[in-house]
N, C-alpha and C positions, 0 to 999 in steps of 0.2 A: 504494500500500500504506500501510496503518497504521503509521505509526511506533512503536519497541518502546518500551513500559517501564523507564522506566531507574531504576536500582533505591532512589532516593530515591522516589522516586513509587510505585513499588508497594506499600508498606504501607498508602499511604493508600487506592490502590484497590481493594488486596482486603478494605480494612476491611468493604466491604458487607457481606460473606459474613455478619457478624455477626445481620444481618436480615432475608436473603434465604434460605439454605437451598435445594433445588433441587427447585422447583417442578414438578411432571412435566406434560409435554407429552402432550398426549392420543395415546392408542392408534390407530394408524390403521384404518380398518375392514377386518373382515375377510374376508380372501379364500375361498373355494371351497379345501376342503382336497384337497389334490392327492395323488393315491397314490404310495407308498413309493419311492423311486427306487432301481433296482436297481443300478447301477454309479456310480462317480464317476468315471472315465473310461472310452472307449470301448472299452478293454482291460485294466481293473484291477474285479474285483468289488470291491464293499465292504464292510469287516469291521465287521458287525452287533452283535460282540460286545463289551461292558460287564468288560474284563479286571479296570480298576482302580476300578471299583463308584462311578465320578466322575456316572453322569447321561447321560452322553455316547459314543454309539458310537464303536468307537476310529477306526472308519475316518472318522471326524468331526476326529481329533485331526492335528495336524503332530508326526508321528514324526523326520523328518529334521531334520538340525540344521541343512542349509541354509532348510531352508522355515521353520525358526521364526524364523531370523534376517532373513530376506527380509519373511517377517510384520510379525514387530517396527519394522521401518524404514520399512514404507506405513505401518502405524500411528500409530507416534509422530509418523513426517512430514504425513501427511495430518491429523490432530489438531492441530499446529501450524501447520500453514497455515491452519488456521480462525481463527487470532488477525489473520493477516495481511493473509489473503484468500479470505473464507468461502466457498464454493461454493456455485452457482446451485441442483448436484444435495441441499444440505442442504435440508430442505423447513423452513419456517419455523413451521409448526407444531411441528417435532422438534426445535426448539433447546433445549435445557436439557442440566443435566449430563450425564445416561445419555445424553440425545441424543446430545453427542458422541462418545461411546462407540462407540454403536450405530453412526452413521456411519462414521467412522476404522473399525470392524474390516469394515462391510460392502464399502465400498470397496479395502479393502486385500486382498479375497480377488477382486476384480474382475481379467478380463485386461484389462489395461493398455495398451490399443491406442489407435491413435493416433482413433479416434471417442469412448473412455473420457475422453483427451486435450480434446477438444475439447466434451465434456459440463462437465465438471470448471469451466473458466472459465481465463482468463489467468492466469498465474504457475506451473502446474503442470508437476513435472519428474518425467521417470523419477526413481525412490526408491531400486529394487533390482531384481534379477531377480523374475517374479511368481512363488508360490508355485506348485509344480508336483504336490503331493499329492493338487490337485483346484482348482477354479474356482468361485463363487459360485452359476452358474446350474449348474455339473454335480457340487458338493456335493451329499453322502447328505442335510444338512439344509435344499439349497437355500435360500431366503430366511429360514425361520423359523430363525437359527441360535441363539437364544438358549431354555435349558432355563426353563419357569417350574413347575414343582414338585418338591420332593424323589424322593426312589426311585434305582433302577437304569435303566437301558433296556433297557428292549423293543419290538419292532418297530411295535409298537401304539400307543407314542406317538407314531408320527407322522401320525397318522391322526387324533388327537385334538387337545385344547390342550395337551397338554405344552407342545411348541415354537412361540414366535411370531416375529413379526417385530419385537417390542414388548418390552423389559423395561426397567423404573424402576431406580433405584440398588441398590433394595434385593435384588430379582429379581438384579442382576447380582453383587451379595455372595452371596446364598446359593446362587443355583443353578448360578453360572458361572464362577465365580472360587474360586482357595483360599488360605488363611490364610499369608504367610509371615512376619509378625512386623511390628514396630512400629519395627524399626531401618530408618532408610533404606540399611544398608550393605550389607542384606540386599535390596532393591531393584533389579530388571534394567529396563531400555526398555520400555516398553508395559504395565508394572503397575500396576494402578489402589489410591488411595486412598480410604478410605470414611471417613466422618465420622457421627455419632449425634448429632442435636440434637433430645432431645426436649420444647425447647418450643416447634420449630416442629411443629406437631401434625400440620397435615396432609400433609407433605414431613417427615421428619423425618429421613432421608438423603442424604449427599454423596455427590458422585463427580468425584473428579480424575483425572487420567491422568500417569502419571511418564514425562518424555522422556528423563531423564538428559547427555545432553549435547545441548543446542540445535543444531538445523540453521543456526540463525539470530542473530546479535548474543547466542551461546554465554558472553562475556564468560571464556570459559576455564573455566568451570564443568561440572561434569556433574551439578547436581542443579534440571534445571528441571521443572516442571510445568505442563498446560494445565489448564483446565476453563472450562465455562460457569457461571455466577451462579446459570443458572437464569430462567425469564419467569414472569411476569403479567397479566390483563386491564391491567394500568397502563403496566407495563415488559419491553419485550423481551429484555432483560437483556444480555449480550453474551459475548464469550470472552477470557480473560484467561491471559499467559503470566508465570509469576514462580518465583522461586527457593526452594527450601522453606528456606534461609537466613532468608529474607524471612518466612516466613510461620511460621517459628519463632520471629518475634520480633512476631508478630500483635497489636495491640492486646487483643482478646478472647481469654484463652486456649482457649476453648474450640474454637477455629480452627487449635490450634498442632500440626503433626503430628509431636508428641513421646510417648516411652511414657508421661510421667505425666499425659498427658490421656485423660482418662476417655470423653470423647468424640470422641476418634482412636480408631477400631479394626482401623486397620494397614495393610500395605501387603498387597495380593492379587494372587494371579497368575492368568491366566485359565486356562480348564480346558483349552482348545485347546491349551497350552502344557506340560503336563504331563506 
């Protein structure tokens, strides 16, 4: 395993961020649209219906409190182990920030069996019990879980592109995620942070992921965070785990995730969680 960042060294390595921005990883191509899946388990229909007008059927959402918190702990753990010990099943085309994303929540709705186990790569442990609301491949959104345009739901997006397998940072601010402010106090495990820099023109969106307290060399803290840098035809870029301590005191302010940066626009919670 990688040894962690110890926190003299991490300012200087997430100084990049200043030049790098998160380059998006191409789309993977797409699949044969699959018709509507009528249950999420073999004994629960699912609830078609758009209560809270988020984008997302509710039967789509973790209503119980054990499955959001069972959620939260594949996520953040599985996200954090990519700093340690990236996994084989990360496809290397998908590395960049939303890539992490995207992976950590795909995997963390995975069952958790011991062949999951052995896809994964060396160092992976049970996290939590798996969420029991529903399973990835018996999900109403099965693979495409991520919303890519505005509106309500109706049954009809799934038949379309609404939903893919594919969303960039920005995709995951607007259509996945909702606003909870700019304080990290206000901040739960698995909430993502977005960044606005637009003088990287073509990527002009971050995406971090807040663990709040480290599975790993935690240092007693609970305000850590992972993300990836982000790749290029040049540089693969990599994933990096550091304290928003640390990155409050960012060389560039424009990297510092505090309310009076204009280019922090806060912490977000995903819609699944609502």
């Amino acid at each position: 395993m990688r040894l962690p960042l110890h926190a003299k060294l991490a300012l200087t390595l997430c100084a990049a961020l200043a030049a790098a921005g998160c380059r998006s990883s191409a789309a993977p191509a797409p699949r044969a649209a699959a018709p509507p899946r009528a249950t999420a388990s073999a004994n629960s229909p699912v609830n078609w219906d758009d209560a809270d007008r988020d984008g997302l059927p509710d039967g789509a959402e973790l209503r119980a409190h054990a499955d959001r918190d069972n959620f939260r702990r594949w996520l953040t753990g599985l996200a954090e182990m990519q700093f340690y010990a990236p996994s084989r099943e990360w496809a290397e085309a998908q590395r960049d920030c939303a890539g992490l994303v995207r992976f950590a929540w795909r995997e963390a709705l995975r069952p958790h069996d011991r062949a999951w186990f052995q896809r994964m790569g060396e160092g992976y442990e049970p996290l939590a019990p798996d969420v029991r609301a529903y399973t990835l491949e018996r999900g109403p959104l099965g693979e495409k879980l991520f919303r890519t345009a505005p509106g309500v739901f109706v049954e009809t997006d799934l038949a379309g592109r609404v939903f893919s397998e594919f969303a960039d940072a920005r995709t995951l601010k607007e259509f996945n995620s909702e606003y909870v402010g700019r304080d990290a106090s206000a901040a739960e495990p698995g909430d993502l942070l977005f960044f606005h820099q637009p003088h990287a023109a073509r990527y002009p969106f971050h995406v971090m992921l807040f663990l709040g307290r480290a599975r790993f060399d935690s240092e007693g803290a609970d305000d850590w965070v992972v993300y990836h840098t982000g790749a290029s035809a040049s540089d693969a870029g990599e994933v990096r785990k550091v304290r928003l301590s640390v990155l409050d005191r960012h060389p560039d302010p424009r990297w510092r995730p505090t309310r009076h940066n204009r280019n922090f626009l806060g912490f977000y919670r995903l819609r699944i969680l609502q």
